[in-house]
C-alpha positions in Angstrom: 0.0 0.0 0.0 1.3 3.5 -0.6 1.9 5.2 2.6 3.5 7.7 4.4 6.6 6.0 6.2 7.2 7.0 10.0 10.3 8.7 8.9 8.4 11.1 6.7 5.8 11.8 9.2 8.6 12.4 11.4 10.8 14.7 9.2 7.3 16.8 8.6 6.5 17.5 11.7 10.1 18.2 12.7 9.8 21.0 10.1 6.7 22.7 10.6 5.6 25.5 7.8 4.4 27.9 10.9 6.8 28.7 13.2 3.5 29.3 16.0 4.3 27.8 19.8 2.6 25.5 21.4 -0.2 27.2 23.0 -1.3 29.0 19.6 -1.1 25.7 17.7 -3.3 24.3 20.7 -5.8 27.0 19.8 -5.8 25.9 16.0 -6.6 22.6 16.4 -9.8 23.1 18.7 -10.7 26.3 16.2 -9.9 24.3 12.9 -12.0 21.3 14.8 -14.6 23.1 15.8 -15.1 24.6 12.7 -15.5 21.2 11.2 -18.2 20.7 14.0 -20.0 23.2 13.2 -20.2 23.1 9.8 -21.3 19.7 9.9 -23.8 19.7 12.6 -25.1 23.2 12.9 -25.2 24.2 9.0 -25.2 20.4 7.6 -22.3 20.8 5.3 -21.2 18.0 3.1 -18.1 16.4 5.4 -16.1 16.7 2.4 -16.5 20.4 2.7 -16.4 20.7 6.1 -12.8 19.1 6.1 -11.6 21.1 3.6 -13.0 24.4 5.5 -11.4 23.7 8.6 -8.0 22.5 6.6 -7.5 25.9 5.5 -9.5 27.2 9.3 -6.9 25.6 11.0 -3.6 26.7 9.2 -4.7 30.3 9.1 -5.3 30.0 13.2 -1.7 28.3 13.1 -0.2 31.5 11.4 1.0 29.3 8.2 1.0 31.2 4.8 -1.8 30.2 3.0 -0.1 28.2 0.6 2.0 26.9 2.3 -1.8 25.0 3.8 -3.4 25.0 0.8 -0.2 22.6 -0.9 -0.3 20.8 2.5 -3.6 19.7 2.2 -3.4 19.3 -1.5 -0.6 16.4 -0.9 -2.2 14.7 2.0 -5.3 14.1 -0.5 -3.3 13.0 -3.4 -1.0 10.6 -0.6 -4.3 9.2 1.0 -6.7 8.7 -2.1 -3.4 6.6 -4.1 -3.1 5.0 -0.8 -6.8 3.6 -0.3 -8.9 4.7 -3.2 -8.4 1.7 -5.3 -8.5 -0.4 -1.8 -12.3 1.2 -0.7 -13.4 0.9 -4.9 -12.4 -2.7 -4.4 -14.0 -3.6 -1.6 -17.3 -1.8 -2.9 -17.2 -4.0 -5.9 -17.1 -7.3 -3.8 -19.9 -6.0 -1.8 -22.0 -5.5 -4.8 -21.8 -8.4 -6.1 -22.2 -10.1 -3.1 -25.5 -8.8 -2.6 -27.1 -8.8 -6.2 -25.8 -12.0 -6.5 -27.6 -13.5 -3.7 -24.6 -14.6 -2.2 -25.4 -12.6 1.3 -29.1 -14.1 1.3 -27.4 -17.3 0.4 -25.1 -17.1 3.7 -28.3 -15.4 5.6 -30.3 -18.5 4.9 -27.8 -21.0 5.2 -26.9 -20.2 9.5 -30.3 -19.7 9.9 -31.9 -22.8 8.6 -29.4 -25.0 11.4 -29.4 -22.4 14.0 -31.9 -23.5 16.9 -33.8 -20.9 18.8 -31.5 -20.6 21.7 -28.3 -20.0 18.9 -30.6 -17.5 16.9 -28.4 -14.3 18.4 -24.6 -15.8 17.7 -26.0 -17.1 14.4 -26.6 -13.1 13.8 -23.8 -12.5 14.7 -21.7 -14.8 12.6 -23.8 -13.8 9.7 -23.0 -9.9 10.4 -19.6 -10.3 10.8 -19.3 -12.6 7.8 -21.1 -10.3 5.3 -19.6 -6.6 7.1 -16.0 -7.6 5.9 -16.3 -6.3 2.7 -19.5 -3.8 3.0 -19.9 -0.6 3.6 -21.7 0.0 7.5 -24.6 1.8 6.2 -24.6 -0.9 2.9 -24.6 -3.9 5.9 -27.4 -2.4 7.7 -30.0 -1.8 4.8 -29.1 -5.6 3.5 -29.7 -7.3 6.9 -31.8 -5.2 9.0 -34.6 -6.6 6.2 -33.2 -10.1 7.4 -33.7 -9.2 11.3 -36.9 -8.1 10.8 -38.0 -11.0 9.1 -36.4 -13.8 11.4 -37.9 -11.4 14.6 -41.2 -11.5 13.3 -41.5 -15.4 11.8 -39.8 -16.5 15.1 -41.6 -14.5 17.4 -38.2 -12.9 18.8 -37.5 -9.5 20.4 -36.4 -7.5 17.8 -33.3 -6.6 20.2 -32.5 -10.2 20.9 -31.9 -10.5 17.2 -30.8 -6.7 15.9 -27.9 -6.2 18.4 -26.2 -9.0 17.8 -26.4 -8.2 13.7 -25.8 -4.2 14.5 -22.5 -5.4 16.4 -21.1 -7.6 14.2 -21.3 -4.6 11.7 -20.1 -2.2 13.8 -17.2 -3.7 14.8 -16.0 -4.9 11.7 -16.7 -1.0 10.5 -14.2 0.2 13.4 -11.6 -2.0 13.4 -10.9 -4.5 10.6 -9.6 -3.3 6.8 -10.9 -3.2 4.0 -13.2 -0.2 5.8 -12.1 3.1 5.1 -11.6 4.4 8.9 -8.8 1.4 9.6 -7.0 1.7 6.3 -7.0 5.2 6.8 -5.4 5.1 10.0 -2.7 2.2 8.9 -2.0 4.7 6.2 -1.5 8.0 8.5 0.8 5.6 11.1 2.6 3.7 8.9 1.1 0.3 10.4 1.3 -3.2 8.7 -2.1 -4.2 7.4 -2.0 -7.3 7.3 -0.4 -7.7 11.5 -3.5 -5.0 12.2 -5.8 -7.2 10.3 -4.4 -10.2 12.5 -4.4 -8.1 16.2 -8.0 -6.8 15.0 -9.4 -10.1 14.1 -7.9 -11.2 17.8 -10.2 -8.1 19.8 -12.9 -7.8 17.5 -14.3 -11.8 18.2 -14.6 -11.3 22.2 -15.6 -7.8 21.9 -18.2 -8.4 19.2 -19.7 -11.5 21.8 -20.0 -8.9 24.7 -21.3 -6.3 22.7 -23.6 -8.4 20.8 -25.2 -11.9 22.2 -24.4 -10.9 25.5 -25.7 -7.5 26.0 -28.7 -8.2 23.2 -30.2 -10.0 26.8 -30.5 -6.7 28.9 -31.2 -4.6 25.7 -34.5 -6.8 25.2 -35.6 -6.7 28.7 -34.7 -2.8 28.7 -36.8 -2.2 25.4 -38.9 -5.0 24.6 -40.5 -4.5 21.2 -41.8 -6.4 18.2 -40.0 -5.9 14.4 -42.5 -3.2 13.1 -44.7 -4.7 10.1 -44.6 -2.0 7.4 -40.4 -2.1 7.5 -40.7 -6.0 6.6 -39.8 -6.4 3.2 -39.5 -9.0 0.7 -36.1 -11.2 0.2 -33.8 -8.7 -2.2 -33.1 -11.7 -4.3 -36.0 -13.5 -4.9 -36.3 -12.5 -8.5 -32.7 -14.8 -8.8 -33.5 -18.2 -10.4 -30.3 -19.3 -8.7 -27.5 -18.3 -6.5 -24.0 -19.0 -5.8 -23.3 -21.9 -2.7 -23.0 -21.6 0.5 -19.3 -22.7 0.6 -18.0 -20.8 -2.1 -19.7 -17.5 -1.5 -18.0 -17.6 2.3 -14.8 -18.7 0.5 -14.5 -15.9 -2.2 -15.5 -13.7 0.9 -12.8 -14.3 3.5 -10.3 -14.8 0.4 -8.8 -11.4 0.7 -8.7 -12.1 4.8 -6.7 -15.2 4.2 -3.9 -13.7 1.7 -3.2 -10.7 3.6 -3.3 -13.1 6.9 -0.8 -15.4 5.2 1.4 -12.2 4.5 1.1 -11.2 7.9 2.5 -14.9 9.3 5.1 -15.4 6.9 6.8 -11.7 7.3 6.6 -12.8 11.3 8.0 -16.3 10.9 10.4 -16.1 7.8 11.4 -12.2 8.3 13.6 -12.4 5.5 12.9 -10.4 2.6 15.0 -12.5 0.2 13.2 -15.5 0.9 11.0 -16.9 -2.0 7.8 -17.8 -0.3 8.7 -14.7 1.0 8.1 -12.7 -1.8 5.6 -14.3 -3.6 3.4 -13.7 -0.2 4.7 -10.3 0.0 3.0 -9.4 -3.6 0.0 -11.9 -3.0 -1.1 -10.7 0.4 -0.8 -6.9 -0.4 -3.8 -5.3 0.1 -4.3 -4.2 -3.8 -3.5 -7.8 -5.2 -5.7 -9.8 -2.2 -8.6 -7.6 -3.2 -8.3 -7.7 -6.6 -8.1 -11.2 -6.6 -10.8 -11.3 -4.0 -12.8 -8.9 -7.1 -11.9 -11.0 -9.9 -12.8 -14.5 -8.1 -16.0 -13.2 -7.2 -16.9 -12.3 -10.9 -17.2 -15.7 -11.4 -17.8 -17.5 -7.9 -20.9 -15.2 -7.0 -22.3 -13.4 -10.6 -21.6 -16.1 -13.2 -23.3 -18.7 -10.7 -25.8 -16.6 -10.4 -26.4 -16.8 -14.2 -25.5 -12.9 -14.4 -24.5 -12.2 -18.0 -21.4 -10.1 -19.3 -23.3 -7.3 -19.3 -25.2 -7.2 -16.0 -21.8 -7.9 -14.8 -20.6 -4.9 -16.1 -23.6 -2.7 -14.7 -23.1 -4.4 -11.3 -19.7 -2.9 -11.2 -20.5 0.6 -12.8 -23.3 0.6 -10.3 -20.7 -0.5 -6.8 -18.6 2.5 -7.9 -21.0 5.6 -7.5 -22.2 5.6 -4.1 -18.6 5.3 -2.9 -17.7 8.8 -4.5 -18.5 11.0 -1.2 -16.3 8.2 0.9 -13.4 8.5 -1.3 -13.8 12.6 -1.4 -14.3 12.8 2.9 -11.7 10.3 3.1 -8.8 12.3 0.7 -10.2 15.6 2.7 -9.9 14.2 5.5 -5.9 13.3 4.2 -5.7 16.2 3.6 -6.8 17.9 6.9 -4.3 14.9 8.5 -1.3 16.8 6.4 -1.9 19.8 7.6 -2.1 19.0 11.4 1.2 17.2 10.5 2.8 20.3 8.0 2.0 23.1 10.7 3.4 21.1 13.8 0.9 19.3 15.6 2.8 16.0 16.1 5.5 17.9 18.0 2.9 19.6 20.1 1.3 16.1 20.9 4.6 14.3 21.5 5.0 16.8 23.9 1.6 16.8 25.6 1.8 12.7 25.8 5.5 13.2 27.4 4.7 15.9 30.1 1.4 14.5 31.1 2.1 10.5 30.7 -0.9 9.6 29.2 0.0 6.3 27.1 -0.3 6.6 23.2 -2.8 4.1 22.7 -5.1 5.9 25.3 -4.5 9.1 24.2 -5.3 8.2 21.1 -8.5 6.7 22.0 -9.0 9.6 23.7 -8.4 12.0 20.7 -11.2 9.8 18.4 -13.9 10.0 21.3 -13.8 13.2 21.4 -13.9 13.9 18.0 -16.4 10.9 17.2 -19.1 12.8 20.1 -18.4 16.1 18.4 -18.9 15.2 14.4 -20.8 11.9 14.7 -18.8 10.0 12.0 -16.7 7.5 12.8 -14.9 8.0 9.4 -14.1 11.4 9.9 -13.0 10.7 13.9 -10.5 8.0 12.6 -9.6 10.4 10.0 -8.6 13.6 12.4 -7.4 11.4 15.1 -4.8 9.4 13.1 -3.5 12.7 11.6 -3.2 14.5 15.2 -1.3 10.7 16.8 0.5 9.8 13.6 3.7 11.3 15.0 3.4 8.9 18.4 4.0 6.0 15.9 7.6 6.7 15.5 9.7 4.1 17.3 7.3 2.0 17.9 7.5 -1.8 16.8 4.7 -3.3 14.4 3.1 -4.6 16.7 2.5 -1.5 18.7 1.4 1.0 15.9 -1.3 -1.6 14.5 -2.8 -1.1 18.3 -2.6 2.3 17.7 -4.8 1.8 14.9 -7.1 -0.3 16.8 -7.1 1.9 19.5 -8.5 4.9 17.2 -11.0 2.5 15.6 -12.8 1.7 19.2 -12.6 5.1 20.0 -14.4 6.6 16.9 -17.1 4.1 17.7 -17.9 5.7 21.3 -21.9 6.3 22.0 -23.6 7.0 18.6 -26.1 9.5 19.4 -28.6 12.0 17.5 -25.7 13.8 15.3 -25.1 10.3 13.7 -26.8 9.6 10.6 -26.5 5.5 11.7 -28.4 6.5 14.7 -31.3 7.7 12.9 -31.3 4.7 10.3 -31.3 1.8 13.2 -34.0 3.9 15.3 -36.2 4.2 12.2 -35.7 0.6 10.8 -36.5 -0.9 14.3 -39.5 1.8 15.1 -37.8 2.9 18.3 -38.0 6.6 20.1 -35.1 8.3 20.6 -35.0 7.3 24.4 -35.0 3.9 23.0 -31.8 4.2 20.3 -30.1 5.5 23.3 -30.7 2.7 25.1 -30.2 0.0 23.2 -28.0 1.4 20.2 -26.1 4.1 21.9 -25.2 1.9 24.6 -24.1 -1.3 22.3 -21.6 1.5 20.5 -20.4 2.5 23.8 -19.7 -0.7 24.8 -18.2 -2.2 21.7 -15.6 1.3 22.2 -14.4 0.1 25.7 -14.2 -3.3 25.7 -11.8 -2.9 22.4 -9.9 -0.8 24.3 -9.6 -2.7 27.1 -8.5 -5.2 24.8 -5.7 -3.6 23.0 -4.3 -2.6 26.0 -4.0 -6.0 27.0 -2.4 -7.1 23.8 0.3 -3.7 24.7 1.5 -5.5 27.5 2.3 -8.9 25.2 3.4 -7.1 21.9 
């Protein structure tokens, strides 16, 4: 993946392009943040906007010639979109034709046919976190919400019993596990290994997504007990498919990309030498690009050929992945960008210093630094964004290990307590009929929960890594 290395992060924020102290640089980052803030929640700007507003916000706060920002922010979007643009197109492409194919409904029906009543929740759970690797959060939700309605209402379940379990699953791969755009983000900004984050994430997503989900789905039904609302029940989104790709090989072609960039992952740790063969031929095969695109290319033939899809609807299914992932790809190179510039004006100095002085530990601090911005914006994208750019400079001298918790740590913190200035907060209270009062206690809460027990996690794994 192309990234920035820990040396140039370094170097940058070693040579800042303001020559402000620290208390005035302070001041930018809460004005260029809270400009962001606004923008987004008071006047409902575009976040794409809003980042780019409160790139060139915070550099004139920090004193910097204006273009002196204006290139700073300019090479942070080029760096970030070459980085993960083909990465997030990929991934949408897979996730496409995972669902027209039938492929998710195929998995959906599948767990469910063998799970018994008592196994209903982990068997939503399995199924979210199966189908959320390669999709979008808000493209997991409107494909299996429809599913938790339906199995609420034809088994007589709370709709909680059923919904967290599905909501956590997504959710947590969303915060923590690449292909999303928040985690490959952050690898980028830190100059983490994707394939060892991929591993550690893998390691504190599975208990945290069990506490979060099957376990805490038994208070959130007794707290709000209600019913899967009847007008929100639709119809399966593939029945018009005569036929659909198996069971076996639609999971397969799913966790292919997982398995190369894993195999990567244990074969750097356990060969560590970059002139072995296996070596290298694991070293092109489980990059991020190549896994995917394999992943793509598999699933052309695994999921829309055995689903009798033509050339052509192939084609459209493909054209038709790649729209909705433009305003990703523009808030994610903004929010490059706005990363670039907390690095160009001398931010990561600032911070090294703060971390030093006060002794907070990185990965808290860092967790720390996404909560805050995660309660303030409501995006978790944009809270991973910010928050890697303001850490980024913590990374240096650290071992692999260490900087892909850093990564994790950001991802649970830009997850903290969903709440009414999150768009996913509106789309889970008006899918499952609930009030306001209701999404906070049940939704809110999971979020919240899913946040600490990660970190409690990857602080755990700090003390073996």
């Amino acid at each position: 993946m192309t990234s920035l290395s820990v040396e140039m992060l370094a170097a940058d924020a070693a040579e800042p392009i303001t020559s402000a102290g620290n208390a005035q640089l302070g001041i930018a980052v809460l004005a260029g943040i809270a400009v962001i803030v606004l923008l987004i929640t008071k006047f409902k700007l575009h976040a794409f906007l809003a980042l780019t507003i409160g790139s060139l916000a915070l550099g004139a706060f920090a004193g910097a010639p204006l273009a002196d920002t204006i290139k700073s922010f300019s090479t942070g979007l080029g760096n970030t979109v070459a980085g993960v643009g083909v990465l997030i197109a990929l991934g949408a492409i897979l996730g496409k034709l995972l669902a027209d194919s039938g492929g998710a409904d195929q998995i959906v029906d599948t767990i469910l046919a063998k799970a018994s009543r008592r196994s209903m929740p982990w068997a939503m759970v399995l199924i979210a976190s199966v189908i959320g690797l390669p999709l979008f959060f808000e493209v997991g939700i409107v494909l299996l919400i429809p599913v938790v309605l339906m199995v609420a209402k034809r088994g007589n379940y709370s709709l909680m019993r059923i919904g967290i379990p599905a909501l956590a699953g997504l959710s947590v791969m969303h915060g923590l596990i690449p292909p999303h755009p928040g985690p490959l983000v952050a690898i980028d900004a830190v100059g983490a290994n994707l394939g060892v984050t991929l591993a550690l994430g893998l390691v504190v997503a599975i208990p945290t997504v069990i506490i979060a989900g099957p376990l805490f789905s038994r208070y959130a039904a007794r707290w709000v007990d209600i019913q899967a609302p009847e007008h929100m029940i639709p119809t399966h989104p593939s029945e018009d498919l005569e036929k659909r790709p198996g069971f076996g090989v639609t999971v397969a072609t799913v966790l292919l990309p997982v398995v190369l960039m894993l195999v990567k992952a244990l074969v750097d740790i356990v060969v560590d030498d970059p002139e072995n063969g296996v070596q290298k031929v694991t070293d092109v095969i489980g990059s991020p690009l190549i896994a995917l695109l394999a992943a793509v290319i598999v699933a052309l033939f695994t999921l829309g050929r055995a689903a009798g899809f033509s050339k052509e609807r192939l084609s459209s299914t493909v054209e038709k992945s790649l729209a909705p992932i433009a305003g990703v790809l523009l808030i994610v190179g903004a929010g490059g960008g706005f990363k670039q510039t907390l690095i160009d004006i001398g931010v990561g100095q600032m911070i090294l210093e703060f971390s030093e002085n006060w002794s907070i530990p990185a990965l808290l601090l860092a967790w720390l630094i996404a909560v805050a911005i995660r309660l303030a914006t409501g995006s978790a994208t944009v809270a991973t964004i910010s928050a890697a750019g303001l850490v980024a400079p913590l990374a240096a001298g650290m071992s692999t290990g260490e900087t892909a918790l850093l990564v994790l740590a950001i991802g649970a913190g830009s997850l903290f307590f969903s709440h009414v200035n999150d768009a996913g907060f509106w789309l889970v209270k008006e899918y499952f009929g609930m009030n306001v009062g209701q999404t906070v206690k049940t939704w809110s809460v999971m979020e919240t929960i899913i946040s600490v027990v990660a970190l409690v996690f990857v602080l755990l794994l700090s003390l073996l890594v």
